[in-house]
MIVONU-286507 format. One record per residue (C-alpha): x, y, z. Coordinates in pm, whole numbers, plus 50000, padded with zeros to 5 digits. Example, Ala and Ser with C-alpha at 12.3 -4.5 7.8 and 13.67 -1.06 7.14 Angstrom:
% MIVONU-286507
512304955050780
513674989450714
END
This chain:
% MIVONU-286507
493945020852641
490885022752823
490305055652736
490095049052363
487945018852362
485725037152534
485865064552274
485315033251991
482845027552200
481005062152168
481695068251841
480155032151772
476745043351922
476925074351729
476965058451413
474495032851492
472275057451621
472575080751313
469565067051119
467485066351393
468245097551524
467195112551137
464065091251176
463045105551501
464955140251479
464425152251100
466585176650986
465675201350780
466745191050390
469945210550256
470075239950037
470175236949633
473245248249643
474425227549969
476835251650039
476485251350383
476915211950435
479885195550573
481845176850296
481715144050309
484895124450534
484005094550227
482005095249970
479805058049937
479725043849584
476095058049481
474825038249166
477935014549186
477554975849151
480814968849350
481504978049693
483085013749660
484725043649808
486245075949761
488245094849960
489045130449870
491635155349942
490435173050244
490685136750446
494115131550276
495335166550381
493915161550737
496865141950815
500465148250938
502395163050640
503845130750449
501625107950541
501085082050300
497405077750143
497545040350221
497265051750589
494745079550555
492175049650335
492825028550672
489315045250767
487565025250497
485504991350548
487834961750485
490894980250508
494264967150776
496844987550717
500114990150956
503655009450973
506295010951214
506535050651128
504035076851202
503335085250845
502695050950713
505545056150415
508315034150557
508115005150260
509764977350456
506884980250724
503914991150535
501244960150550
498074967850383
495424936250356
491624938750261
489014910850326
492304893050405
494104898750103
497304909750125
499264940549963
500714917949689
497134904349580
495754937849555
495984963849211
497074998849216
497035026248983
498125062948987
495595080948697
495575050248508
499505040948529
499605004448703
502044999149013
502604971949018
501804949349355
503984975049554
505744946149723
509284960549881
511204946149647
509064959949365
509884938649048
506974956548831
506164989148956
506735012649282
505285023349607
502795050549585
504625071349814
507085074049559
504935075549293
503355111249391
503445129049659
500625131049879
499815164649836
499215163149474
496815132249502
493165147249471
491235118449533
491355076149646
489095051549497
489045017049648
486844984749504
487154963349832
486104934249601
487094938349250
487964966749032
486624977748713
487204953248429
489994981548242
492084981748552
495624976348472
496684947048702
497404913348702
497334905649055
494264922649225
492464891749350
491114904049633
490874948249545
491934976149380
493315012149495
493225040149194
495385069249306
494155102149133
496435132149080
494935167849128
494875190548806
496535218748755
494985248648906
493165277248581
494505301748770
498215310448848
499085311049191
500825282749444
501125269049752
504275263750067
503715240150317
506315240450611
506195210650874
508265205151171
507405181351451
509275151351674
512355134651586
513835166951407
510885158551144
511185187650851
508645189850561
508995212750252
506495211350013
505965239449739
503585236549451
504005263449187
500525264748932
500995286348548
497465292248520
495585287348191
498035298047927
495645315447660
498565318347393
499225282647431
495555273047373
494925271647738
497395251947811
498025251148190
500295230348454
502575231748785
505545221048926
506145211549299
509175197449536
508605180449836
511945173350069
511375150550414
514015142150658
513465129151012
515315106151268
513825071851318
511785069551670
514295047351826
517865038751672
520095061651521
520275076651173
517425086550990
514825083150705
514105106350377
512545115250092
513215138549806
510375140749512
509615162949233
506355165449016
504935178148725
501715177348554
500115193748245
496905197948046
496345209547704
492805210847606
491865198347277
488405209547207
486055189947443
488855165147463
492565167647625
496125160247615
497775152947983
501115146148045
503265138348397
506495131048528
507445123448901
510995121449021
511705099549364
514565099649552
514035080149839
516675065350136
515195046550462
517365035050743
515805009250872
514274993751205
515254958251315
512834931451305
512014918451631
510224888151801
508094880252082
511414871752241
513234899152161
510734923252304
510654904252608
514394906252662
515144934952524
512454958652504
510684972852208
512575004552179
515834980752082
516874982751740
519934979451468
523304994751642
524165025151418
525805044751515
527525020951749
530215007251541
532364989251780
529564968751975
528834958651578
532404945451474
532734931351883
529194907051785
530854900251421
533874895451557
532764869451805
530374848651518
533074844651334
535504834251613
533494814051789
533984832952095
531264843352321
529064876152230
528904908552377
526134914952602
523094921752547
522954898152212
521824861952319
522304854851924
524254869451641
520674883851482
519944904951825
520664938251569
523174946051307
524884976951267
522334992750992
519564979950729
518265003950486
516265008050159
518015034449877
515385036449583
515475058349279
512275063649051
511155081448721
507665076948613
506385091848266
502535091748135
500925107747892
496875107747887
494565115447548
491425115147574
489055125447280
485275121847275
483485120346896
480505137446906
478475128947236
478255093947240
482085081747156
484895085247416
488575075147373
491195074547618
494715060747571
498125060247864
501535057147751
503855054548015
507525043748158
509025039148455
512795033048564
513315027348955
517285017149077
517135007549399
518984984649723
517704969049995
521064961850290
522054947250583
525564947950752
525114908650792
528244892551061
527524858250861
530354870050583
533304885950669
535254913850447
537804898850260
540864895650446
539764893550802
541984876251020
544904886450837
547894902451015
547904939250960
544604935350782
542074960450838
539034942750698
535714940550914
534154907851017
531404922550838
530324927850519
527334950450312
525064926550188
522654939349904
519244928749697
519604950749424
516964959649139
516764975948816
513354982148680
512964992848286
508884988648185
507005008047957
503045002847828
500035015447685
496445013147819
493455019547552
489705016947581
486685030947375
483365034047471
480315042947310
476715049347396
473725035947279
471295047447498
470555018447731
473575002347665
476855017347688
479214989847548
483054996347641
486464978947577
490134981147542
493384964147635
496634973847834
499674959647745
503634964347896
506824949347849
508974947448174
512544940848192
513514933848577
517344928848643
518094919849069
521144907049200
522524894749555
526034918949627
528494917149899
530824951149973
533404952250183
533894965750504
536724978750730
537124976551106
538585006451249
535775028851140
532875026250890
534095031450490
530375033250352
527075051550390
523895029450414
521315053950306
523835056349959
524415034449679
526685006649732
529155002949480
532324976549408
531104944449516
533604915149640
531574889349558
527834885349354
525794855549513
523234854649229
522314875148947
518564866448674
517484888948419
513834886948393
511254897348133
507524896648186
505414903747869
501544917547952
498394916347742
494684923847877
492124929247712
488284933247811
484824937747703
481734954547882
478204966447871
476294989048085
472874984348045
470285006848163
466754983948195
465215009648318
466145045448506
466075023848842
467494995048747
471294985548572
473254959948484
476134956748401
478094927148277
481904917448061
484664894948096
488494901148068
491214878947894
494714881448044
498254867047910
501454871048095
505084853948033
507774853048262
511004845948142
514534842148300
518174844848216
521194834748449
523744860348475
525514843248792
524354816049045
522074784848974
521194779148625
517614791348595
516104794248234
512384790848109
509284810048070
506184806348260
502964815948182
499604829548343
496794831948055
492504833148101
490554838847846
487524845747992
487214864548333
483504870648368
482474901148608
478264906248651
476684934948881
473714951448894
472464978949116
468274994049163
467895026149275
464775031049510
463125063149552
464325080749846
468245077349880
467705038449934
469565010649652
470614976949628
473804961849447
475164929549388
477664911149161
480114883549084
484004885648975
486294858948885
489934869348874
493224853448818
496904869648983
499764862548707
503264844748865
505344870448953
509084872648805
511794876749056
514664861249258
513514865349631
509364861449542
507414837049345
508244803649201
511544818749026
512354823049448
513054785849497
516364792549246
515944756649176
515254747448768
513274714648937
510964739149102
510094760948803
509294732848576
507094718648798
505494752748859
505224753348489
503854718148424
501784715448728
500574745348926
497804769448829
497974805648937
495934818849217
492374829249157
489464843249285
485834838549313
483594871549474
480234874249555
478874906549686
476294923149765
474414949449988
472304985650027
473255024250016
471245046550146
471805083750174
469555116650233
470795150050325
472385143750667
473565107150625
474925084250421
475975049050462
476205011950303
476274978850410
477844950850256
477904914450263
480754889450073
481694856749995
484984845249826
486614816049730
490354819849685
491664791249466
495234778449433
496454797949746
500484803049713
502494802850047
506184811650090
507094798750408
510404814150589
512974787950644
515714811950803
516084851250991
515524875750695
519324883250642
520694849150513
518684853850205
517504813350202
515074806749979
511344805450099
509564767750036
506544778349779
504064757349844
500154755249713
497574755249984
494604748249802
491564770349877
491364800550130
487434809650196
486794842350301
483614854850433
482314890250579
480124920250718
481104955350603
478944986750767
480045019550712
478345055750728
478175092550811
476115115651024
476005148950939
475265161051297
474935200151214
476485218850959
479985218651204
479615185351320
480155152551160
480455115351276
481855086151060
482385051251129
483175019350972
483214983351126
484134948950934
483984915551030
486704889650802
486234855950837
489784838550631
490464805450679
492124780550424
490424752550396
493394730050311
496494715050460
499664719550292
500874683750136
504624671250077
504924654849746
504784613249899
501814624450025
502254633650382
501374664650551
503854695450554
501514722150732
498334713750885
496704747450757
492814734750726
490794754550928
493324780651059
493374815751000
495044832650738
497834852950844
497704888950904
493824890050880
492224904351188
488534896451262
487554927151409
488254964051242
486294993851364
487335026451260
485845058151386
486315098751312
484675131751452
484805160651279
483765196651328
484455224851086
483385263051184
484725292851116
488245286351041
488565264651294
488885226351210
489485197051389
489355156351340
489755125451570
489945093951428
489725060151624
490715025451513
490004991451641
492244959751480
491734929351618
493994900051673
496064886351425
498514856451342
502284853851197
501694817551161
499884797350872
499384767551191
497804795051427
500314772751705
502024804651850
502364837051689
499394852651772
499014892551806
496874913352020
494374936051883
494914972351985
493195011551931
495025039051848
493715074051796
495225100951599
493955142251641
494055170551428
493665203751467
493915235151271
492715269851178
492365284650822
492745325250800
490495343550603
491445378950553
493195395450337
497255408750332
499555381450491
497135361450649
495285354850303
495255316550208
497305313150513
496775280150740
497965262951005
497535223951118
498175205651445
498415163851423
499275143251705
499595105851606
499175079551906
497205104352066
497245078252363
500475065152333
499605032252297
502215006652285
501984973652042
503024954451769
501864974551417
503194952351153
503004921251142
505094895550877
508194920750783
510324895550805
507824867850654
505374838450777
506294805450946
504654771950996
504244776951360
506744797251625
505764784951974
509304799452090
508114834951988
511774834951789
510394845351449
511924877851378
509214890751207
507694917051417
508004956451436
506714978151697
504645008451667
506035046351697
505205062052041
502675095052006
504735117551759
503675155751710
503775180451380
503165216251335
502305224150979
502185260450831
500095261950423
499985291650242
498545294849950
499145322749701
END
C-alpha cells in the first residue's frame, strides 16, 4: 500500500511539473512528419466545446487480453469504474460512475448503434463487452458532461461513451492472439482481414472469433465468453456502405455478495458453495425445517450453492454515408438487436416441489430466474451541410423495443445436482411474474456550428425527445398503462477560442432529460403496484440535468493537457431503495429525492519526456450531494438525504501511467487513486475506504523477418501490489442507512492475477 501511494505520489509531481519543466527545459519542436514522437496514452479534445477524450487502440491493447474498454477509460478525468474480476467484464460487478453519475444515467454507443444504459438486466440494449470484442474496438470517445446533440440515448444525464470499431484492414492478412495466465485463464482471439476486393469495387472486410474461459479467483466453477464478429465496407465513390454483425455468447458464474459483516466473519475470499452440494441442501434443508444451520452460515444468505448470468446477443447495423458534392454529408444506421438471457440463484427460500415427501427426491432448493427477451430495431439519420461559417446539422433516431422478463422457479433434486447454472434453464414449476413491455423512441435535433472567426466558434442546438412505455400482464399483479417521457426543447450552447500557441478556452451549457425506463425489477414499472405507476404517470417528472462547463487546453510538441471546471444541477433525482437481500426479488421503494448538485475540478495531461518516455496523469475532485430529504406522502420524512453524499461517488480520483517505448521493447504502469465512498443514501454506516491499485505491462514487438515477423509478445500483471479491498460497491443495491454493516451489497477485489499474451500478425 505504501509503496503505491508513494508511486501516486511521484507520478503526481511529474505531471505537475511537466509544464514547467517545458518552460525551463525546452525541447526541441518535433519533426513534420512526427514520426519519431511517442503516441499519445489520450488524446485531449482540441477545438471541442465539451470536455472530451479519446482513447485509442494502443492503450486498449496495453491491457490483459479481454479486458473490457470500460476499465482501460478508468484513466480518464471523471471516470470510477470497479469489477470484482481482473478484466473488468464481469456484468454483475461492473460499476462505472462519472461526476457521480452512475452507469444507468450515462449513454453508450458502438459506431452509432445505442446500448442502451448497460444496466445488468439490460431491458434496451447490451453490455459492451458483448457488443464487440475488445480487440476490434479502434478507438473510445468519452463527453464527461454531455454528448453531442445526435447521440442516440435517452438516459445520458450525466455522459456519454461512443465505442468505435476498427475498419477492415486494405490489405489481406490477419492476426492470432494466444493468452494464458492465472486461474487456468485461456484467450483465443483470431482476426482474419480479405483485403480490398478490386472485382467487388473494393469491397473489403474480416471476420474474427474470440473464445475466453477462466476459473473465478475464489469459488468454484468458472466464467466465459464466446463472440464472433464481422465487419464490411463497400466504397461508394467518396461515400460508403458499412455493414456489421456481432454474435455473443456469454455465461458468468457468479461471486456472492458480501457485507462488512460477512468479511469480518468470514473472510473475503468466501463465496457461493459450488461445487459443494451437500453443505448447500444441509443450509436449505435447515431454513426450511427450522432446525439450526450448518456452520459457518450465521444466516440462510451466508452463500448459496451458485448465481450466474447466461446471456445470448445478435447485433446487426448497417452504415451509409454519402456526401453531395463538398458541402452535403448524409449518414443513416439501421440496426437490430436480439439478446436471451438469465440471471439465477439457487435461493433455500422455495423448496422443489415435493420436498418433505416420503421417497421424494426433491431439493429444499429451487433455481430461481430473472429472465429477458430483448427484440429492438431503429434507424439513426442526420444531414449536414456547410455554409462556410456555419455548418447547420440535424437528424432524428428512432427504435421500437419490445422487452419480455419474467420471474421462473426450476426444480431441483437432492441427491446430486440435475441442472447446469452457466446453461439455460428450462421447465419452470412455477412463474412469479411475467410483463411484456414496449418502449417507442423518437429524437430529433437541430444544430449550428458557427465559425465567428478562425479563433473563435460557437456552437449552439436543442434536441426534442419522446418516449412511451407501455405494459402488458402476462402473470402476476395486474399492471397496464403507458408512461411517457417527452421535451421539446433540450438546448445545448458551447463555444471554444483558439489562442495562438497550443493554448484555448471552452465552455458550454446542456440541459438533458433520462426517459423512465420499462422493466419489472427497475424503474417505476419495479414497484409492480398499478397505484404506483399512475401516480408516476400523473405526478412525477423524469430526471434531468443542468451542466455548466468550462476550462483550457493547451498542447505543444511535448505536452498536452486540459483543465476543467463543472457545475450541475440534477433535477428530479430517482432512488430505489433495497428493502430485502438481493435473492427474494422484493420490490425496491422508488422514491423522488429532489435535486442532487454536483460540483468539480478535472486536470489531466501528458509529458512527453523523450521520444521513449512518457508520463500521464489525471486527478478529479466530485463534490455530489442531494440537496433534499426524501418525504413520505403525509408529509413526514422517509430518508434524511439533504446534505449527504451521493452513493458510490468518491471525492478523490487520481490516476497515473508511465510509459516507455524503444526498440521493441514496451512497457506501461498505471496507478489509480479512488477515494472513499458510501453504500448508503444517509451516509450513517456504509462507508468504504479509498484504495490504489497499480497494474504493469510489459512486452516486446519483433521486427525481422521469417517467423518472428509481426510477431509479439505481452506481459500484464493486474494488482501489481496485491492490494486487498472492496472494488464494487452497490451490487446488491443502496440502503437508507446500514450501521450493522449487514447490507449484502459488497464484492471484493481479485488478488494480483498474471497473463502471458503471444500476437502475431500475418
Amino acid at each position: 500500500m505504501k509503496s503505491a501511494l508513494l508511486l501516486s505520489a511521484a507520478l503526481g509531481a511529474l505531471l505537475f511539473a511537466a509544464p514547467v519543466m517545458a518552460a525551463e527545459n525546452p525541447a526541441p519542436e518535433p519533426a513534420p512528419d512526427a514520426a519519431a514522437e511517442v503516441e499519445a496514452v489520450v488524446v485531449i479534445g482540441q477545438g471541442q466545446s465539451r470536455q472530451v477524450q479519446v482513447l485509442n487502440e494502443e492503450s486498449i491493447a496495453t491491457q490483459a487480453a479481454g479486458t473490457s474498454p470500460l476499465k482501460a477509460i478508468d484513466k480518464l478525468p471523471g471516470v470510477s469504474f470497479q469489477s470484482a474480476d481482473p478484466f473488468g467484464a464481469y456484468e454483475w460487478s461492473t460499476s462505472l460512475s462519472i461526476r457521480g453519475f452512475n452507469q444507468n444515467q450515462l449513454g453508450f454507443t458502438r459506431d452509432g448503434v445505442p446500448l442502451g444504459d448497460m444496466s445488468y438486466g439490460n431491458h434496451n440494449g447490451l453490455h459492451i463487452s458483448r457488443a464487440i470484442a475488445s480487440e476490434n474496438i479502434g478507438k473510445v470517445e468519452l463527453a464527461q458532461g454531455a454528448g453531442s446533440l445526435g447521440t442516440a440515448s435517452t438516459s445520458n444525464l450525466g455522459g456519454t461513451l461512443q465505442f468505435y470499431s476498427r475498419d477492415p484492414s486494405e490489405a489481406m492478412g490477419g492476426q492470432v492472439n494466444l493468452t494464458g495466465g492465472s486461474q487456468n485463464m485461456h484467450r483465443v482471439f483470431a482476426r482474419f482481414e480479405t483485403g480490398a476486393l478490386e472485382q467487388l469495387g473494393g469491397l473489403r472486410a474480416f471476420v474474427s472469433v474470440a473464445d475466453q474461459k477462466t476459473d473465478k479467483w475464489k469459488g468454484g466453477s468458472e466464467q466465459k465468453q464466446r463472440q464472433y464478429d464481422a465487419k464490411a465496407v463497400l466504397p461508394l465513390g467518396e461515400g460508403s456502405v458499412t455493414g456489421f454483425y456481432t454474435r455473443s455468447e456469454r455465461r458468468e458464474q457468479d461471486y456472492q455478495d458480501m457485507s462488512f459483516e460477512m468479511i469480518k466473519r468470514l473472510g473475503r475470499d468466501w463465496d457461493n458453495l459450488i461445487p459443494n452440494w451437500n453443505l448447500a441442501i444441509a443450509a436449505a434443508r435447515a431454513y426450511q425445517t427450522g432446525t439450526a444451520l450448518p456452520a459457518p452460515f450465521a444466516t440462510v444468505d451466508d452463500a448459496y450453492y451458485a448465481g450466474a448470468g447466461v446471456r445470448d446477443d445478435d447485433l446487426y447495423g448497417a452504415i451509409l454515408a454519402l456526401p453531395f458534392g463538398d458541402r452535403v454529408d448524409f449518414k443513416a444506421t439501421a440496426y437490430q438487436h436480439k439478446n436471451k438471457g438469465q440471471g439465477l440463484w439457487y435461493t433455500p427460500y422455495l423448496a422443489s416441489p415435493g420436498f418433505g415427501t416420503a421417497g421424494s427426491n426433491a431439493a429444499p432448493l429451487s433455481i430461481r430466474t430473472t429472465e429477458y427477451d430483448i427484440d429492438r430495431g431503429g434507424l439513426t439519420a442526420s444531414l449536414s451541410v456547410d455554409l462556410g461559417a456555419h455548418k447547420l446539422s440535424g437528424g432524428f433516431w428512432t427504435e421500437t423495443n419490445h422487452f419480455n422478463q419474467a420471474r421462473r422457479f426450476y426444480a431441483e433434486t437432492v441427491s446430486r445436482p440435475s441442472r447446469d447454472p452457466l446453461d439455460f434453464q428450462q421447465n419452470p414449476f412455477a412463474t412469479q411474474w411475467q410483463y411484456r413491455f414496449k418502449t417507442e423512441t423518437l429524437t430529433g435535433y437541430i444544430e449550428d456550428n458557427w465559425a465567428i472567426t478562425d479563433a473563435f466558434k460557437v456552437n449552439f442546438g436543442f434536441k426534442a425527445m419522446k418516449v412511451e412505455n407501455s405494459v402488458e400482464t402476462v402473470v402476476g399483479n395486474p399492471l397496464a398503462g403507458t408512461i411517457k417521457s417527452e421535451e421539446t426543447f433540450l438546448p445545448q450552447v458551447g463555444a471554444v477560442y483558439a489562442f495562438d500557441g497550443g493554448l484555448e478556452v471552452f465552455g458550454g451549457y446542456t440541459e438533458n432529460m433520462a426517459a423512465y425506463v420499462s422493466a419489472a425489477t427497475a424503474g417505476p414499472f419495479a414497484s409492480q403496484s398499478q397505484t404506483v405507476v399512475n401516480y408516476v404517470a400523473k405526478t412525477l417528472e423524469p430526471e434531468s440535468s443542468k451542466t455548466w462547463e468550462g476550462g483550457v487546453r493547451y498542447r505543444n510538441g511535448r505536452f498536452q493537457g486540459v483543465a476543467a471546471l463543472y457545475d450541475v444541477t440534477f433535477e428530479n433525482r430517482l432512488l430505489s431503495a433495497s428493502t430485502a437481500s438481493p435473492i427474494l426479488g422484493l420490490p425496491a421503494v422508488l422514491s423522488n429525492v429532489g435535486s442532487v448538485k454536483t460540483q468539480g475540478v478535472e486536470l489531466a495531461g501528458e509529458f512527453r519526456l523523450t521520444d521513449a518516455w512518457s508520463v500521464y496523469g489525471s486527478y478529479t475532485y466530485n463534490s455530489s450531494e442531494y440537496e433534499d430529504d426524501v418525504m413520505n406522502g403525509d408529509g413526514t420524512i422517509a430518508a434524511r438525504t439533504a446534505g449527504k453524499t451521493v452513493v458510490n461517488t468518491p471525492k478523490n480520483l487520481f490516476k497515473g501511467e508511465v510509459k516507455f517505448e524503444q526498440g521493441g521493447f514496451f512497457a506501461r504502469l498505471g496507478v489509480s487513486y479512488t477515494g472513499e465512498r458510501y453504500y448508503t443514501y444517509e451516509n450513517v454506516g456504509g462507508e468504504v475506504d479509498g484504495y490504489t491499485v497499480a497494474d504493469l505491462t510489459l512486452g516486446y514487438r519483433f521486427d525481422g523477418e521469417g517467423w518472428s515477423k509481426g510477431l509479439e509478445i505481452q506481459a500484464n500483471i493486474t494488482n501489481l501490489t496485491d492490494e486487498d479491498y472492496i472494488s464494487t460497491v452497490g451490487s446488491g443495491g443502496f440502503v437508507n442507512r446500514d450501521t450493522a454493516g449487514t447490507t449484502m451489497t459488497l464484492l471484493p477485489a481479485p488478488p494480483r492475477q498474471g497473463f502471458v499474451t503471444i500476437k502475431k500478425a500475418f
